[in-house]
KEDRENTI-129152 format. One record per residue (C-alpha): chain; residue in one letter; x, y, z. Coordinates in steps of 0.25 Angstrom, whole numbers, padded with zeros to 4 digits. Layout:
BEGIN
REC   chaine   residu    east   north      up
REC        A        a       X       Y       Z
...
***
This chain:
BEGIN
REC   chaine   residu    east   north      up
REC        A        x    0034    0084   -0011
REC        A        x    0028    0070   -0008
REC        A        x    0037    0062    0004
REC        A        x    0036    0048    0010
REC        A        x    0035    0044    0024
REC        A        x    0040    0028    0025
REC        A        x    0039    0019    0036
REC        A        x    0047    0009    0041
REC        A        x    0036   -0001    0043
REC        A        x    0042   -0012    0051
REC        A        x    0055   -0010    0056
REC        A        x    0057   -0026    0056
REC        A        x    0054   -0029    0042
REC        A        x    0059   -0023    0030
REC        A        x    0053   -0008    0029
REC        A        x    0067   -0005    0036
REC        A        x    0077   -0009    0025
REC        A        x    0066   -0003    0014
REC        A        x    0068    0009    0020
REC        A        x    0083    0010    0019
REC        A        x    0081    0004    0003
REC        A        x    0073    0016    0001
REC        A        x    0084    0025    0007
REC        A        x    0095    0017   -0002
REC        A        x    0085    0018   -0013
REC        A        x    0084    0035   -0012
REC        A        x    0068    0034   -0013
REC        A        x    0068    0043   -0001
REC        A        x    0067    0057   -0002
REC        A        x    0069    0069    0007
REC        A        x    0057    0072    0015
REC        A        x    0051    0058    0016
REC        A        x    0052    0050    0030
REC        A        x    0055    0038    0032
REC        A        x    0049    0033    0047
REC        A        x    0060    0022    0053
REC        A        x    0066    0020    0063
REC        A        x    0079    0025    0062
REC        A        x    0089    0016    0071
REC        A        x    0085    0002    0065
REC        A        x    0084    0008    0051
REC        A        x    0099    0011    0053
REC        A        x    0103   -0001    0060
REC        A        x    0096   -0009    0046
REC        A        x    0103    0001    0036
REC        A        x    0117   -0003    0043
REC        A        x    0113   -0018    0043
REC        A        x    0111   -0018    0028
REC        A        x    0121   -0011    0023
REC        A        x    0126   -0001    0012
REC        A        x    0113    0001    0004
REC        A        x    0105    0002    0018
REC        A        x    0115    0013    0024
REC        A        x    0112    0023    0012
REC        A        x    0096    0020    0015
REC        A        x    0097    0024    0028
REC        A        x    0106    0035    0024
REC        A        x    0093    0042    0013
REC        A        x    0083    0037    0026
REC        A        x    0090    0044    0038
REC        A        x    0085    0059    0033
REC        A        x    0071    0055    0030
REC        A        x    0068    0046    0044
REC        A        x    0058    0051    0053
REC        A        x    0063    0052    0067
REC        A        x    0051    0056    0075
REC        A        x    0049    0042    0081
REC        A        x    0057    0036    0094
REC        A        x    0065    0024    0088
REC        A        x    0063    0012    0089
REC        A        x    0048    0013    0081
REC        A        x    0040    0002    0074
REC        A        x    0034    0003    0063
REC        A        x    0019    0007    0068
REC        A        x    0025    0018    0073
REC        A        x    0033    0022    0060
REC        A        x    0021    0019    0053
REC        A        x    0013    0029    0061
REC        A        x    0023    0042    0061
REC        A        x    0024    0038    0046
REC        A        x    0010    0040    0044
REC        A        x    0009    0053    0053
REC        A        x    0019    0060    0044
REC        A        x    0010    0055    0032
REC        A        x   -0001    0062    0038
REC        A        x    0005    0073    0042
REC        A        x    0009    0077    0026
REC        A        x    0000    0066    0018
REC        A        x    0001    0075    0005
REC        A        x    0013    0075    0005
REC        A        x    0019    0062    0011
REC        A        x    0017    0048    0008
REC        A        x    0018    0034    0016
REC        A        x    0028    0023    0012
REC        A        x    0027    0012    0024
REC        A        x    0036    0000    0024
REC        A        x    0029   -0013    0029
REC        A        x    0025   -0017    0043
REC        A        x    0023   -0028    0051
REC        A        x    0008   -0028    0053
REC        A        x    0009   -0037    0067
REC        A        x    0021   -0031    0072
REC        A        x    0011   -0018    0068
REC        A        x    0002   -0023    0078
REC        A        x    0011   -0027    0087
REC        A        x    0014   -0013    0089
REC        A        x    0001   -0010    0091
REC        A        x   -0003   -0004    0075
REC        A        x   -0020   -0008    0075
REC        A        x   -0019   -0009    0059
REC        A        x   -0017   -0020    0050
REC        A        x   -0007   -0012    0041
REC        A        x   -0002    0002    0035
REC        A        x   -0014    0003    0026
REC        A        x   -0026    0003    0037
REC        A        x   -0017    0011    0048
REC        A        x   -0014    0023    0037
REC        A        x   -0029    0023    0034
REC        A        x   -0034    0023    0047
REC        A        x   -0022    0035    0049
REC        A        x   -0026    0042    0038
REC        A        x   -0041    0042    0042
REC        A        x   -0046    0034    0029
REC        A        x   -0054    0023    0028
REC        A        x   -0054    0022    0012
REC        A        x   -0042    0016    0010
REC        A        x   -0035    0004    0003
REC        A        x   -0021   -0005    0000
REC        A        x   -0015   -0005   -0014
REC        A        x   -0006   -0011   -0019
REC        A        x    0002   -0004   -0029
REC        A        x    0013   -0011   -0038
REC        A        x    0018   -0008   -0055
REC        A        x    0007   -0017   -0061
REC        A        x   -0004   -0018   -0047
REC        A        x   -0012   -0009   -0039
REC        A        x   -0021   -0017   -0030
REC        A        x   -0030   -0012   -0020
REC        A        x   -0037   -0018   -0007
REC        A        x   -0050   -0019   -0003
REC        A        x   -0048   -0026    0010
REC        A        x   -0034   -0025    0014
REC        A        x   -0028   -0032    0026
REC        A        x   -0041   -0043    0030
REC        A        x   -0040   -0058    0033
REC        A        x   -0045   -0064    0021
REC        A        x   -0057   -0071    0027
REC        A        x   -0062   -0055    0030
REC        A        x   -0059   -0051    0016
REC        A        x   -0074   -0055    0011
REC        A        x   -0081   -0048    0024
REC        A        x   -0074   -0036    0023
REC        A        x   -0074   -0034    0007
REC        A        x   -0083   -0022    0006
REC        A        x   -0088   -0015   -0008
REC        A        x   -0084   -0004    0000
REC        A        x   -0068   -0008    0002
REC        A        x   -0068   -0012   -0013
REC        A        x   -0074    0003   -0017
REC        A        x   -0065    0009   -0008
REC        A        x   -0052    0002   -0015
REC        A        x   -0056    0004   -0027
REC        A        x   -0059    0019   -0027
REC        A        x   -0045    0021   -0020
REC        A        x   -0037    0012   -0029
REC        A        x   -0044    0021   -0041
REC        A        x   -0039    0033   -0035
REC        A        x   -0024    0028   -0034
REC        A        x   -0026    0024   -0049
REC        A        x   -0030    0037   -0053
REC        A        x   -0017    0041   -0049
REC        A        x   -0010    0032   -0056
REC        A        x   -0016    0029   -0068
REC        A        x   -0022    0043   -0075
REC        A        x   -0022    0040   -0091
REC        A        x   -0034    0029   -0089
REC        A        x   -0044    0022   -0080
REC        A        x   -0039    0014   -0069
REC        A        x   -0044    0002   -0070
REC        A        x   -0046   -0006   -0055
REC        A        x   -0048   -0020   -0054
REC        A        x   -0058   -0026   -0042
REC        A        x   -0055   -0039   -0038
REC        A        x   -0066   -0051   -0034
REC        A        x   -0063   -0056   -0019
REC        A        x   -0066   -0070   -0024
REC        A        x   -0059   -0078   -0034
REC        A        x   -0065   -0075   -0048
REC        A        x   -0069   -0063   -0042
REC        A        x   -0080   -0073   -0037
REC        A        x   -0084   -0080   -0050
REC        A        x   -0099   -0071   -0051
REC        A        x   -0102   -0076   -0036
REC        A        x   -0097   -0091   -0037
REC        A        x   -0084   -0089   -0028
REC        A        x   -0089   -0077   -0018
REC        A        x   -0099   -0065   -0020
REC        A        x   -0089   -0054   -0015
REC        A        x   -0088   -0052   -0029
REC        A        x   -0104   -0047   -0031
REC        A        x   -0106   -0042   -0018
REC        A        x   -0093   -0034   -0015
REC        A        x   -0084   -0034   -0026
REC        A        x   -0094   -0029   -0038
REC        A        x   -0102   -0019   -0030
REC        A        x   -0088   -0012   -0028
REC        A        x   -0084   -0011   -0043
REC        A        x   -0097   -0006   -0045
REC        A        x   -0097    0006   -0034
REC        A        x   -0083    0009   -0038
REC        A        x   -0085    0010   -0054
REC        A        x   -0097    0019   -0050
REC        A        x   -0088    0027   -0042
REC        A        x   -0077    0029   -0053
REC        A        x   -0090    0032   -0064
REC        A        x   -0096    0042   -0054
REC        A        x   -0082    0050   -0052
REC        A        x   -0077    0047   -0066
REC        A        x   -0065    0041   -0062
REC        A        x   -0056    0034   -0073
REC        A        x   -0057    0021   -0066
REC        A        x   -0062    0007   -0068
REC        A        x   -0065   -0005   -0058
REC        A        x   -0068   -0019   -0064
REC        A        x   -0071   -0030   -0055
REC        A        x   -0073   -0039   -0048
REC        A        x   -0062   -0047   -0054
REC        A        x   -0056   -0059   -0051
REC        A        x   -0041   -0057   -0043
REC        A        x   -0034   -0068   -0050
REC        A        x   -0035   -0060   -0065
REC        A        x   -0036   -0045   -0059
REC        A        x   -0024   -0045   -0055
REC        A        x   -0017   -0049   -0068
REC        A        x   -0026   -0038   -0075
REC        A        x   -0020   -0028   -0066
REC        A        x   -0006   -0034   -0069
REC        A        x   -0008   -0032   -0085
REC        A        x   -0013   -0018   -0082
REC        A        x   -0028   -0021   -0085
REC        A        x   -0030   -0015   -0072
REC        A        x   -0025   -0003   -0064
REC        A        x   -0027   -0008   -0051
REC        A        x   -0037   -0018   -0042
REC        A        x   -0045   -0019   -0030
REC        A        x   -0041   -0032   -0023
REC        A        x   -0052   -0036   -0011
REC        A        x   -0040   -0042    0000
REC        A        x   -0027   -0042    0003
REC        A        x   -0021   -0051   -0003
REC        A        x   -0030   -0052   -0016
REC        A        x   -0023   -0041   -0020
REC        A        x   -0009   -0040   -0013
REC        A        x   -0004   -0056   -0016
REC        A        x   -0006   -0051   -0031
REC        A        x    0000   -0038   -0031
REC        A        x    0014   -0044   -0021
REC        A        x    0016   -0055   -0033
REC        A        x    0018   -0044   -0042
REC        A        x    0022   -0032   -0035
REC        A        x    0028   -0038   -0020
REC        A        x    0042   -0029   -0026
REC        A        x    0035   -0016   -0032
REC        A        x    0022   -0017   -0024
REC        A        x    0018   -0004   -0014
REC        A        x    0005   -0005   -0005
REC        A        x   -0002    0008   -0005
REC        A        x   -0013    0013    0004
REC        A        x   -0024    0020   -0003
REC        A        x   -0033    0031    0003
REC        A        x   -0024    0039    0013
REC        A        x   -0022    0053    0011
REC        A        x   -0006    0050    0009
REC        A        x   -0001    0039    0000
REC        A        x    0006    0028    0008
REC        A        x    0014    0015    0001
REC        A        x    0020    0004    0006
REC        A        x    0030   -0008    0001
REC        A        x    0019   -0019   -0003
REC        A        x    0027   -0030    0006
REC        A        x    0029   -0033    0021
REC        A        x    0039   -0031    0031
REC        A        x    0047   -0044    0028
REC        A        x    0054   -0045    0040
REC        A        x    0060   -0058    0037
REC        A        x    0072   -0051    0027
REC        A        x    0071   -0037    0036
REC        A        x    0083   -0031    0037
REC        A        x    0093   -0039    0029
REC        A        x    0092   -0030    0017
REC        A        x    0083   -0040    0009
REC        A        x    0070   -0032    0007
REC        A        x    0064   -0028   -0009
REC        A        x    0061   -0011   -0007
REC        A        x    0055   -0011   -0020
REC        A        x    0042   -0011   -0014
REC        A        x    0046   -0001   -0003
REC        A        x    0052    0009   -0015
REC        A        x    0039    0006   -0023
REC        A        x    0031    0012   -0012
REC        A        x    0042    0023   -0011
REC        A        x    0038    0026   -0025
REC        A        x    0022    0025   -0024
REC        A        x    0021    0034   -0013
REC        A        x    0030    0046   -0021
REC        A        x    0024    0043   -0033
REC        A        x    0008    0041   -0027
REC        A        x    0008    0055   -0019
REC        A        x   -0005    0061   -0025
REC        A        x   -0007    0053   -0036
REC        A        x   -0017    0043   -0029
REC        A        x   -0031    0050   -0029
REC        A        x   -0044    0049   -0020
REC        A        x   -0054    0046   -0028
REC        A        x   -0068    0050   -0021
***
């Protein structure tokens, strides 16, 4: 039977409090672990009350206790991922969020979750989707200043998203074709050349390569592209599309938070274990006062169980 191992992420923010509404909301089972640190976890569950109490109550026979307390949340994050490893058939990853410059600050050399569980994992084929009840959006640069974006864009990262973004569709969607969407990097997806050549260069050489790929295999997927951002991503909210490739950060993720910041989960393709995450931040400026939405957290609960083998490697 498949079990989670979740971690706290930053014991300043909220992923604290998420953990006791998971508790409260019995989406716990025995044999999953829950990687906290146990003396501020209580000292939370007092501050907030009734509902908190019970959460730490379903929490207290599932936390792992082999760290020294106090720990942070690097050091959660990496006895979380060892026990992944140890079992990745049979266990999955839920992380909370983390503060990315406390992160630093404690001396973590990655610029989130998603690259430090490749580089832990050993794979360099790899990508962010974003998950949600009406988007799938995966990336094809992920965390990149935006003036780096157009330098670092590569047929090779757009192939590489695409192909894995097919295979978790072809875990999902079995009674047709996927169909994927790749996005244009420039508005219009750059008006046949007259607002940026990515488009020709990039883009179009990677739909080609992947369409060969899925012919060659005989895969029942479709890519179409590149198309213009701006009426993609209403296409894919009315179901004409299964799922799209979006080429930066926040091409793809500004669209997906406006309708899915509640329900969303963060997903990292390409690990041999399937690893979720709540699609926001830490927001430590409500931390602690009971104020946090789990609906996220209990969405990435839910994807993990529900994803354990059904996501495919596709060659």
């Amino acid at each position: 039977m498949s079990r989670l191992v979740v971690t706290q992420g930053d014991p300043a923010g909220i992923g604290p409090e998420l953990l006791l509404r998971l508790g409260a909301a019995d989406l716990l089972r025995a044999g999953d672990i829950v990687v906290a640190d146990p003396a501020p976890l209580r000292q939370l569950a007092t501050t907030l009350g009734d509902w908190a109490v019970r959460g730490l109550t379903a929490l207290e026979p599932l936390l792992d206790r082999s760290l020294a307390s106090p720990f942070g949340q690097v050091s959660a994050l990496i006895r979380g991922v060892d026990l992944v490893l140890a079992d990745p058939g049979r266990r999955a990853l839920v992380t909370a969020p983390i503060d990315k410059a406390r992160c630093r600050d404690e001396g973590f050399e990655f610029p989130g979750h998603t690259e430090y569980l490749a580089a832990r994992a050993g794979v360099e084929d790899f990508a962010m989707l974003m998950v949600g009840p009406r988007l799938r959006v995966v990336l094809a640069t992920i965390h990149l200043p935006l003036r780096e974006v157009p330098q670092r864009l590569t047929v090779t990262a757009i192939v590489r998203a695409g192909r894995l973004l097919a295979g978790a569709l072809r875990g999902w969607i079995r009674d047709r074709p996927a169909v994927i969407g790749v996005l244009g990097l420039n508005p219009h997806a750059g008006e046949r050349g007259l607002l940026g050549d990515e488009e020709i260069t990039i883009v179009e050489p990677a739909v080609a390569t992947l369409t060969r790929w899925a012919a060659e295999r005989e895969l029942p997927v479709v890519f179409r592209g590149p198309l213009p951002a701006d009426t993609a991503f209403p296409a894919h909210a009315e179901g004409r599309l299964d799922g799209l490739v979006a080429m930066y950060h926040d091409q793809g993720l500004a669209p997906f938070k406006l309708m899915h910041m509640h329900d969303g989960v963060n997903m990292t393709l390409g690990l041999p274990f399937v690893r979720t995450s709540p699609d926001h931040g830490t927001a430590r400026d409500i931390a602690g006062r009971g104020l946090a939405d789990p609906s996220s957290m209990f969405a990435a609960v839910a994807l993990a169980r529900q994803t354990m083998g059904a996501v495919e490697a596709v060659p």
